[in-house]
FIVO-753844 format. One record per atom (N, C-alpha, C, O): residue in one letter; x, y, z. Coordinates in steps of 0.05 Angstrom, whole numbers, plus 5000, padded with zeros to 4 digits. Each point is the difference from the previous one (the first is absolute). Example, Ala and Ser with C-alpha at 12.3 -4.5 7.8 and 13.67 -1.06 7.14 Angstrom:
A526448865156 A498250245000 A501850245000 A502150005013 S497250214973 S501650245001 S498550225014 S501050225004 
//
This chain:
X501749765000 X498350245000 X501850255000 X501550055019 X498450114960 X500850195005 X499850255018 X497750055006 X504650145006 X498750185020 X500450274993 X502250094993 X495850025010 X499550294989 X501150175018 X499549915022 X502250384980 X500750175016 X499150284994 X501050164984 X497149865029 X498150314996 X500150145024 X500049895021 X500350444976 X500050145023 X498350125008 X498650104981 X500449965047 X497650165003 X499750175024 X500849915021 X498350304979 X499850195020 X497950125006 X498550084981 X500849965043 X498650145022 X500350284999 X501050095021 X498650074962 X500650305007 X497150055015 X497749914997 X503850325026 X498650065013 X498950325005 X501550155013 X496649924979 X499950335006 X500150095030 X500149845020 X499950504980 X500450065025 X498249945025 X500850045023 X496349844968 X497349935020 X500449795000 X498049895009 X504249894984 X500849825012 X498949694981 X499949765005 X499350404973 X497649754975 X501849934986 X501850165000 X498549674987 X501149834980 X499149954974 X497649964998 X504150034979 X498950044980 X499449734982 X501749884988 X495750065014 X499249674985 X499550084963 X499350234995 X501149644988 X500249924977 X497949774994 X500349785009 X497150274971 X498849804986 X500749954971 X500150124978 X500649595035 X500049914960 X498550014976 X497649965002 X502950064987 X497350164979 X499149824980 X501949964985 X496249915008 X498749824983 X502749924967 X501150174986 X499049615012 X502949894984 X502349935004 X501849914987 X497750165048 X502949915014 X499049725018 X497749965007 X504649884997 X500249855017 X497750095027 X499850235008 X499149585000 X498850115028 X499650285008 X500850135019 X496949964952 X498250305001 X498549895016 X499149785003 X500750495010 X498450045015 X501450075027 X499650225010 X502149585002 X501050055024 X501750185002 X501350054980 X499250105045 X500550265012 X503249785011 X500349775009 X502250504979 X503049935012 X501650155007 X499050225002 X503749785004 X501950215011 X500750144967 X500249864980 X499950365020 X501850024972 X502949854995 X501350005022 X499749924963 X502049914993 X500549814966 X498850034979 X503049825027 X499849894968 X502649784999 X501549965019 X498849934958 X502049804997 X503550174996 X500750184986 X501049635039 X502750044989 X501149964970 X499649784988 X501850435000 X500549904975 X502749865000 X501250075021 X500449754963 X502249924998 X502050285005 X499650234993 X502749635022 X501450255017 X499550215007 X501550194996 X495849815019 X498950315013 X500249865025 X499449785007 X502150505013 X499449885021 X497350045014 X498550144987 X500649755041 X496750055004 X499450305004 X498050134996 X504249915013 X498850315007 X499550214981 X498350185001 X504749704971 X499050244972 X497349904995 X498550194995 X500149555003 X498649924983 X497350075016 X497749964993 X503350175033 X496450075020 X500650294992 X497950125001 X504050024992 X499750324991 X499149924972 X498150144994 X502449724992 X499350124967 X496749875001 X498250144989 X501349645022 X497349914997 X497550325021 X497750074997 X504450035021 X498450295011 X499350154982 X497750074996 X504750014991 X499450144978 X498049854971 X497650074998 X503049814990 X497749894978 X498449965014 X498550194993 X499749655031 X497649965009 X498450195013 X497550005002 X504650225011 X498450225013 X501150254990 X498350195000 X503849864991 X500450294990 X501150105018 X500350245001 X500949535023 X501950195025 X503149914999 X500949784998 X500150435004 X504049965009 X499749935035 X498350075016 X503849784987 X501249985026 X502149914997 X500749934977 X501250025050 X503249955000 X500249675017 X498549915018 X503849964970 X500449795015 X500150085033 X499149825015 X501650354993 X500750175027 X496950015011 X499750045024 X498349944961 X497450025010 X498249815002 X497650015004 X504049794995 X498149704997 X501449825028 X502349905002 X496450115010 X499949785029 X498649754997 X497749944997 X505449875004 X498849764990 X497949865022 X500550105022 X498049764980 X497249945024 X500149755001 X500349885022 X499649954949 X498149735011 X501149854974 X502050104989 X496749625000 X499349854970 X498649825009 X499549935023 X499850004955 X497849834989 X501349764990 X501550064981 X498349705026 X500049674986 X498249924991 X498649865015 X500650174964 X497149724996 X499249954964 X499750144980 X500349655025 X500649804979 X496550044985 X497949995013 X502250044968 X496950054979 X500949754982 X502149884996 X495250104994 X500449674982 X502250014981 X501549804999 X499050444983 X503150004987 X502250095001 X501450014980 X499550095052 X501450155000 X499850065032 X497850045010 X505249965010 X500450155015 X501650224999 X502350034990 X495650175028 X500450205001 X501350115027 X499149955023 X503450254971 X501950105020 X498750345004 X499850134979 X499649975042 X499950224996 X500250155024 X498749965020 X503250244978 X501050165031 X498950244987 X499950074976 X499150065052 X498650185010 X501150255010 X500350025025 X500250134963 X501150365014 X498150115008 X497949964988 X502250195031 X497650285003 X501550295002 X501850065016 X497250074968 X500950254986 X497850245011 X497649984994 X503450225021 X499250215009 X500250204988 X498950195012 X502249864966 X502750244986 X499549954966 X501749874987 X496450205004 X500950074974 X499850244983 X500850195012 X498349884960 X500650294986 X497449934984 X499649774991 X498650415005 X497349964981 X497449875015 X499949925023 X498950084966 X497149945010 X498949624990 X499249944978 X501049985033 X498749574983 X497850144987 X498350165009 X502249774970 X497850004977 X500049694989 X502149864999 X495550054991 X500349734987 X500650084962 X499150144981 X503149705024 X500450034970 X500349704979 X501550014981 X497149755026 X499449794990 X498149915020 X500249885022 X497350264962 X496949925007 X500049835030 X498349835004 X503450235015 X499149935022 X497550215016 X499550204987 X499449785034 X499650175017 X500649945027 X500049805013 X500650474992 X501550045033 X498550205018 X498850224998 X501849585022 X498850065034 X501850085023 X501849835003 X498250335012 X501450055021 X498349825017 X497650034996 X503049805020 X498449875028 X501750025013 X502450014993 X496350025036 X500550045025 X500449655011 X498249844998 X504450115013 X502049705008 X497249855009 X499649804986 X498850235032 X498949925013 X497549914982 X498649825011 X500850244968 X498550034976 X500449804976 X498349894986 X505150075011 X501149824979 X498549674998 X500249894978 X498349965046 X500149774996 X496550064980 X499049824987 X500150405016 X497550034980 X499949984979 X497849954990 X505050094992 X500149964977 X501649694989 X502149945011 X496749884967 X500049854995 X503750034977 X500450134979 X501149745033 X502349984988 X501249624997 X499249785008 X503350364973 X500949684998 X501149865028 X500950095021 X498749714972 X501849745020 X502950115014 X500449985024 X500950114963 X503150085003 X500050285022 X501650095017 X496049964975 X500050405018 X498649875027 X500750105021 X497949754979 X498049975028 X502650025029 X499750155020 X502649664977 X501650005027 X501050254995 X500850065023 X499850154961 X501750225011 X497350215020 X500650055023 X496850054967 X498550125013 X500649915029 X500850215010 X499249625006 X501449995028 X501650185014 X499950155020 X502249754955 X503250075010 X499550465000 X500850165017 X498149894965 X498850274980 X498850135035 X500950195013 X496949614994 X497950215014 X501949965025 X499850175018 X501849654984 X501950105033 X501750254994 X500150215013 X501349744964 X501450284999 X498050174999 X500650195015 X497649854977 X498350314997 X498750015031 X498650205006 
//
């Protein structure tokens, strides 16, 4: 089985909400609500590849210096396991805008287990609402 290495982050605004991501009808598991992030590319390391996926998916800059690594994810989907560590980012430049037909929600930590996400995100919300 092959294993997938995708990064994903928790940015958090100043009222303390977090920013969720819906997949948008044509993707893998539309519908469900996730961290923003995206796949490592061959020789990126995780942290370039969680700034450039900021930028193409939301339209925001931030600095490796601004990503606090938190948590990952293990879990194995029928074709594929998936690796995925978790930053939470307080600090970035621009406003999240969806710019590949997702839509985005700020929720409040205490709020996250309301929204229906994949297999892989369910154990980090834990680790998420102790830090917040």
């Amino acid at each position: 089985m092959k294993t997938l290495l995708v990064v994903a982050v928790a940015l958090v605004d100043p009222d303390g909400r977090v920013l969720l991501a819906q997949r948008p009808e044509g993707k893998a598991m539309a519908g469900l609500w996730e961290f923003p992030g995206g796949k490592v590319d061959q020789g990126e390391r995780p942290e370039q590849a969680l700034i450039r996926e900021l930028k193409e998916e939301l339209g925001i800059d931030t600095e490796a210096s601004c990503l606090a690594p938190l948590s990952f994810a293990s879990h194995s989907y029928e074709d594929f396991h998936l690796l995925m560590p978790l930053w939470v980012c307080r600090k970035w430049d621009g406003i999240a805008q969806p710019r590949e037909g997702q839509t985005l929600k700020w929720v409040k930590p205490e709020a996250l287990r309301d929204y229906p996400m994949p297999a892989a995100d369910l154990p980090l919300i834990p680790v998420l609402q102790e830090l917040l």
